[in-house]
TORLUM-496481 format. One record per residue: x, y, z of N, C-alpha, C, O, CB in turn. Coordinates in steps of 0.001 Angstrom, whole numbers. Glycine has a CB too. Example, Ala and Ser with C-alpha at 12.3 -4.5 7.8 and 13.67 -1.06 7.14 Angstrom:
13190|-5690|7800|12300|-4500|7800|13200|-3300|7800|14236|-3319|8465|11308|-4473|9046
12850|-2250|7080|13670|-1060|7140|12900|30|7870|13409|1138|8039|14084|-598|5725
//
This chain:
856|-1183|0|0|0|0|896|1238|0|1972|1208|596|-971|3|1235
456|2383|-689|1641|3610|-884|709|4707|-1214|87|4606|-2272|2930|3380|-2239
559|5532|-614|10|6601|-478|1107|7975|-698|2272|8046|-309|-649|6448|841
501|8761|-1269|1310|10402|-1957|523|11267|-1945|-553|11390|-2529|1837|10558|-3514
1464|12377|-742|684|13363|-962|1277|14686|-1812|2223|15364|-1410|240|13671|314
763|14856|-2690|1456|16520|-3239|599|17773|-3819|-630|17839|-3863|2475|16281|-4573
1295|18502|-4143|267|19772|-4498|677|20969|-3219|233|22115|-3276|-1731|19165|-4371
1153|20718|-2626|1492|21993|-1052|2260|23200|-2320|2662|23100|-3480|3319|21109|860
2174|24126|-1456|3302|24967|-1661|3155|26428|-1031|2635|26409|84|3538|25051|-3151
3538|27810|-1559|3536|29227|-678|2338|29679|-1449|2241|29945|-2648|5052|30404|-750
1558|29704|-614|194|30673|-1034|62|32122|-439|546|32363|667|-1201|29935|-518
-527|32992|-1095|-832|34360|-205|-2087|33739|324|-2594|32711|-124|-1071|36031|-1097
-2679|34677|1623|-3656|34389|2300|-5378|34840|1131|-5471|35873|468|-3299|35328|3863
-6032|34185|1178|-7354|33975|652|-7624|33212|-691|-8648|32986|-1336|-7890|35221|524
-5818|32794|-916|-6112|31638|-2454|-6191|30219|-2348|-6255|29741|-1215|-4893|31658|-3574
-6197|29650|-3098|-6524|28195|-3227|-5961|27543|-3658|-5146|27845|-4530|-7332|27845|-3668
-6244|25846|-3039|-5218|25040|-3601|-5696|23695|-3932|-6582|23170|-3258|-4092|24954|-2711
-5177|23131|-4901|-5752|21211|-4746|-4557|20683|-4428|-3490|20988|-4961|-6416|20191|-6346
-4772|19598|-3243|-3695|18850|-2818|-4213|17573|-3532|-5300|17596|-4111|-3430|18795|-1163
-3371|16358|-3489|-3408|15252|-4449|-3054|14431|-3475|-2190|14722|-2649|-2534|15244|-5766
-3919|12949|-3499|-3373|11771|-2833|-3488|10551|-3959|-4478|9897|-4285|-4246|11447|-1379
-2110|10483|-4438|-2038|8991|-4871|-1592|7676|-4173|-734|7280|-3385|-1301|8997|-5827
-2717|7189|-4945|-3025|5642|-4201|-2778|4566|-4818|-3125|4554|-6000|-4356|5350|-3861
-2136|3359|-4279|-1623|2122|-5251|-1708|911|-4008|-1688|1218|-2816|296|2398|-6051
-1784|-216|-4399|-1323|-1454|-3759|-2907|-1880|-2939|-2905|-2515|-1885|228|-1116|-2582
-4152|-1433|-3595|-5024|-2253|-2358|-6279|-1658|-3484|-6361|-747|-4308|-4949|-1564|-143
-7247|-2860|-2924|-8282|-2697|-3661|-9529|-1521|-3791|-9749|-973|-2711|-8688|-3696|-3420
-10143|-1176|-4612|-10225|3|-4536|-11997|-210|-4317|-12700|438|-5092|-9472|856|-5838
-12634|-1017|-3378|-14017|-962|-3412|-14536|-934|-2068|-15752|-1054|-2215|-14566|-2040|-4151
-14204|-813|-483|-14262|-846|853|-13153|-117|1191|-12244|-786|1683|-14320|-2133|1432
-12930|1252|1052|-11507|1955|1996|-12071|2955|2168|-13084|3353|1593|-9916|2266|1379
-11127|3738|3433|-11462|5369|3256|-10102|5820|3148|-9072|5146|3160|-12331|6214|4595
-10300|7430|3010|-9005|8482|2531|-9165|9563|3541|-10146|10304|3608|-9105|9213|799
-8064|9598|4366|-7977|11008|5343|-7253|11862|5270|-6081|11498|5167|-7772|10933|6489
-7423|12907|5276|-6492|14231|4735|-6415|14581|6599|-7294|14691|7453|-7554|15830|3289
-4571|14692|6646|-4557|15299|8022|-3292|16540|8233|-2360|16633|7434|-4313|13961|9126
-3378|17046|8903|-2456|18433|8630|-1391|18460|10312|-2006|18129|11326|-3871|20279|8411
-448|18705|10405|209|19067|11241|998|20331|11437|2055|20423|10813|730|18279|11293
615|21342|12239|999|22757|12154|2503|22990|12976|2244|22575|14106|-285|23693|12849
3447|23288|12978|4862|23429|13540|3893|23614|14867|2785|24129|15018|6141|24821|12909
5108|22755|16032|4184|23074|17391|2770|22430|18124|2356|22508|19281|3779|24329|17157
2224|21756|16892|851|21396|17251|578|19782|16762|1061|18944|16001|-223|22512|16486
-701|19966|17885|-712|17862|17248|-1534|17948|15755|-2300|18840|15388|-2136|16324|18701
-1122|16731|15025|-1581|16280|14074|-3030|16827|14044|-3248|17293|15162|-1369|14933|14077
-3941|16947|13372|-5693|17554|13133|-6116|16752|11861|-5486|16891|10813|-5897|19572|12715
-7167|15929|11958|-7874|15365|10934|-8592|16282|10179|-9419|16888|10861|-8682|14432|11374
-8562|16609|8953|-9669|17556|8507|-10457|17293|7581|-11287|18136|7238|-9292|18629|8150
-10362|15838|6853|-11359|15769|6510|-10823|14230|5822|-9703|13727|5741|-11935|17068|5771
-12373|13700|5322|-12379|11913|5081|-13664|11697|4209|-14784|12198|4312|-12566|10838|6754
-13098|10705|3229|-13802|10392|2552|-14253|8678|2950|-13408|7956|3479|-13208|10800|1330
-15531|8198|2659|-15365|6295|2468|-16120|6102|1188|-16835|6802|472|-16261|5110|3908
-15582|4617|1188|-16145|4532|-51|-16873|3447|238|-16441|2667|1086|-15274|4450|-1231
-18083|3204|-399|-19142|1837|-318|-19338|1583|-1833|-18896|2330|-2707|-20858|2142|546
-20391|-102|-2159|-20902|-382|-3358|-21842|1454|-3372|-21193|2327|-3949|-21969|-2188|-3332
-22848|1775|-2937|-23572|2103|-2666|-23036|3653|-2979|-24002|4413|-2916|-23968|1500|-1587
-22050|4218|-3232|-21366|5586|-3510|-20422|6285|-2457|-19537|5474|-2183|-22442|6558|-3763
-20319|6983|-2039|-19075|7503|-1377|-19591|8519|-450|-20562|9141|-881|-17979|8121|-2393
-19084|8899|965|-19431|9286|1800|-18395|10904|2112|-17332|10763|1507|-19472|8064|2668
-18426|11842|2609|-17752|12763|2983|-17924|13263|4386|-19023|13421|4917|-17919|13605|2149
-16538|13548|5062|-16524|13981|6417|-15569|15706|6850|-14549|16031|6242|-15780|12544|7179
-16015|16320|7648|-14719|17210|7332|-15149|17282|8974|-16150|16881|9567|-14617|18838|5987
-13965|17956|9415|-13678|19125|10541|-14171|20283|10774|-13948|21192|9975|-12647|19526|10525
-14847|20471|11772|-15530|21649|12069|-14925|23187|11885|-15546|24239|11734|-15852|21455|13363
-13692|22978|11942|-12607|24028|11344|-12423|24185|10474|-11583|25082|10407|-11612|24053|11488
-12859|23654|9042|-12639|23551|7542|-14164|23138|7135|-14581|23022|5983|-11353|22329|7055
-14569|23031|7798|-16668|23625|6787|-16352|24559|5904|-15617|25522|6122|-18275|24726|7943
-16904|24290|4880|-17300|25111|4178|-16058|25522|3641|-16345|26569|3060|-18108|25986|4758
-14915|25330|3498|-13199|25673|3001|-12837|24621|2331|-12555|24735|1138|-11980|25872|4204
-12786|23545|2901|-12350|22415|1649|-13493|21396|1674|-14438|21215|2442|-10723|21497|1935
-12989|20692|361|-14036|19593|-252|-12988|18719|-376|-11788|18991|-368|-14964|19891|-1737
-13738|17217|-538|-12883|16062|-814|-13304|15898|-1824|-14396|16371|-2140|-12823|14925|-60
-12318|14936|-2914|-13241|14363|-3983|-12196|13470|-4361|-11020|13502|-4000|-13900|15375|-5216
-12905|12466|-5325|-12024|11431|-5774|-11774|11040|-7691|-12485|11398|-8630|-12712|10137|-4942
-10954|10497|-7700|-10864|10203|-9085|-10437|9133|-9608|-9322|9228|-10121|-10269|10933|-9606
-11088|7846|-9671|-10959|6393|-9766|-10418|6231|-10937|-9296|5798|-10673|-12161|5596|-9632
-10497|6293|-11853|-9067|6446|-12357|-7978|6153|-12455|-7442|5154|-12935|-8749|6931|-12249
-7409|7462|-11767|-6330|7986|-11490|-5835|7297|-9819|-4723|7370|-9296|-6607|9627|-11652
-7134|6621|-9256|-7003|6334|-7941|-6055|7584|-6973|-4964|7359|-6449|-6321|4842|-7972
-6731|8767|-6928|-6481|9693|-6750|-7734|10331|-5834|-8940|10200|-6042|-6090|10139|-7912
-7015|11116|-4676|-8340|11844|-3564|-7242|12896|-3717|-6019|13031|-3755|-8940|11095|-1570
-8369|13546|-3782|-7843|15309|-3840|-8562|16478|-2533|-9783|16579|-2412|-8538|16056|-5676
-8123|16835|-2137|-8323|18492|-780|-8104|18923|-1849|-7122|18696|-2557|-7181|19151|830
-9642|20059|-2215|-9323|21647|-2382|-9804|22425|-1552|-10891|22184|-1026|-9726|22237|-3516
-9225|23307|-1323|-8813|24441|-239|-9130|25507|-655|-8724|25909|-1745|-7460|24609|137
-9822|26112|18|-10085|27690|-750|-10290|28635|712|-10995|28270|1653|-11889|27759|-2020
-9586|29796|666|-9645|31129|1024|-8703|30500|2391|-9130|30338|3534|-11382|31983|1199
-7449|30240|1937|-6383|29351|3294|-5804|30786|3894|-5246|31536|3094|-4646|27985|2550
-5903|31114|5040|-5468|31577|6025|-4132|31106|6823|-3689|29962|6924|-6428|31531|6633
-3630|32288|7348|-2289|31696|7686|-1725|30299|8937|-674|29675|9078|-1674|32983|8098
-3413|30292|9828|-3455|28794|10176|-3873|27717|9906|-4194|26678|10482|-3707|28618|10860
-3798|28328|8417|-4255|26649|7740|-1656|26152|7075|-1221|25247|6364|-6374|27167|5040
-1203|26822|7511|99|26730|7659|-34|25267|7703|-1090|25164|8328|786|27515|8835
321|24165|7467|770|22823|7865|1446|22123|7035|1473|22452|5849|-153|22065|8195
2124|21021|7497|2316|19505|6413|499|18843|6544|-448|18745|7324|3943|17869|7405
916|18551|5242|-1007|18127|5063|-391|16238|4227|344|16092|3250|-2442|19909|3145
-973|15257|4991|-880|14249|4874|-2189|13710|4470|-3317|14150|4689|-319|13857|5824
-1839|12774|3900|-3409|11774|3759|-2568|10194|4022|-1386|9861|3932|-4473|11888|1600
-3860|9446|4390|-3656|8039|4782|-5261|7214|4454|-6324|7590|3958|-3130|8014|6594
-4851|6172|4918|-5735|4929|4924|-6222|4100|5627|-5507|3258|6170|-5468|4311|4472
-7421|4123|5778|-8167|2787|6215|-8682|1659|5145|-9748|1823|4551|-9432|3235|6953
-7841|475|4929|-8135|-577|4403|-8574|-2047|4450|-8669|-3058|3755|-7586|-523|4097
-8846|-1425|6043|-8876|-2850|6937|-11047|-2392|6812|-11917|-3042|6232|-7585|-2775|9322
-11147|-1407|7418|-12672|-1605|8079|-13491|-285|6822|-14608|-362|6310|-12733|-999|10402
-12344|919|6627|-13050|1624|5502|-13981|2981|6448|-14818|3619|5809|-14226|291|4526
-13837|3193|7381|-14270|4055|7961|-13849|5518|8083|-12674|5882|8048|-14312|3581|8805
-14507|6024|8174|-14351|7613|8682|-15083|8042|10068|-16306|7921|10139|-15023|8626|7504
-14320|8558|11203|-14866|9341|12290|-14720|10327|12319|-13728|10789|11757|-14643|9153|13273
-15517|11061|12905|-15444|12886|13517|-15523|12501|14942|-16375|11724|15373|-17012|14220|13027
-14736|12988|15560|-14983|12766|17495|-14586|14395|17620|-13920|14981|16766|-13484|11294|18709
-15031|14917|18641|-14735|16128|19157|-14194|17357|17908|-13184|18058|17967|-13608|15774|20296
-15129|17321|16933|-15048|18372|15911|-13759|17916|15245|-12976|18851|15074|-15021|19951|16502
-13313|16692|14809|-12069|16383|14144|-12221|15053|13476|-12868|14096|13900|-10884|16384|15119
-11477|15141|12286|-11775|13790|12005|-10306|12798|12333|-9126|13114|12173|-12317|13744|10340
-10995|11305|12923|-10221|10624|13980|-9141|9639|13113|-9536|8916|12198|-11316|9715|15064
-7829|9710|13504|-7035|9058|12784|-6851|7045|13077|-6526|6159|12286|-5729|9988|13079
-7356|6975|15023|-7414|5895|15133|-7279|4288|14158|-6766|3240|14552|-8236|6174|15584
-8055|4619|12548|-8306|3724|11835|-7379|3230|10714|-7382|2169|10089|-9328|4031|11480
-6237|4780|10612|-5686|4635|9595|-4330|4012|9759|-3391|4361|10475|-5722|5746|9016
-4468|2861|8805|-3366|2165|9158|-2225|2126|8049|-1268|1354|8013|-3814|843|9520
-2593|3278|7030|-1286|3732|6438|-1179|4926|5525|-2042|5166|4681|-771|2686|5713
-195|5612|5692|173|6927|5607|1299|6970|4402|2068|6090|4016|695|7447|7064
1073|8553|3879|1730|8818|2881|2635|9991|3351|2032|10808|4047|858|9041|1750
4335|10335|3059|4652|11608|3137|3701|12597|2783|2999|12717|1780|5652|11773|2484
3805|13191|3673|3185|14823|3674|3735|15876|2559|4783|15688|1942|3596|15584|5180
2769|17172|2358|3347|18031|1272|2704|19139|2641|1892|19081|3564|2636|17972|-780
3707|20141|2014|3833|21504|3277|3112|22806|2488|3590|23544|1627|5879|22048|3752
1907|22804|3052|1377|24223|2517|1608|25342|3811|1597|25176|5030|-468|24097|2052
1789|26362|3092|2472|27678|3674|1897|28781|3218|2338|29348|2219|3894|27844|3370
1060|29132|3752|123|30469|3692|432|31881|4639|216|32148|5821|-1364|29959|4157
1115|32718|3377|2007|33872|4010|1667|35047|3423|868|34830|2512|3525|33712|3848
1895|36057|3535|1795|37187|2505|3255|37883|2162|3324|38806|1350|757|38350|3108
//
């Protein structure tokens, strides 16, 4: 299983971005995709999760990123993408995505979405929102 995250880079404050998660090595019909961010100084923050069922695909975000980013996917390309719009300078982080391939779930616990499930991770890409 190998997960990639890219797309980060120096934004001014109120622009936008698509981050990219490529995905390889596991089947692509019971998983989920978590986008998680780590700010210099601060713990890891789930911000948002996708699952996937026969039945169509589910979306989760963080109460801190309503309404700012969307998930979406591209089977395909086996590709989940964060776009980000109007990033502020504490949206600053390494932004990771990972996997649940075992059960395929997504949680929100205490306004966050919960990493507990994911049992594998991709290097991070560093978005930097500065003026």
């Amino acid at each position: 299983v190998q997960l990639q995250a890219s797309g980060g880079g120096l934004v001014q404050p109120g622009n936008s971005l698509r981050l990219s998660c490529a995905t390889s090595g596991f089947a692509m019909n019971y998983y989920s995709i978590g986008w998680f961010r780590q700010a210099p100084g601060k713990e890891r923050e789930g911000v948002s999760c996708i699952k996937f069922r026969p039945s169509g695909h589910y979306e989760y975000y963080a109460d801190s990123v309503k309404g700012r980013f969307t998930i979406s996917k591209e089977n395909a390309k086996r590709t989940v993408f964060l776009h980000v719009k109007d990033l502020q300078p504490e949206d600053t982080a390494v932004y990771y995505c990972a996997a649940d391939i075992n059960f395929g779930e997504c949680t929100v616990r205490g306004g966050r979405v919960d990493d507990s499930g994911m049992g594998y991770w991709g290097k991070g890409t560093l978005v930097t929102v500065s003026s």
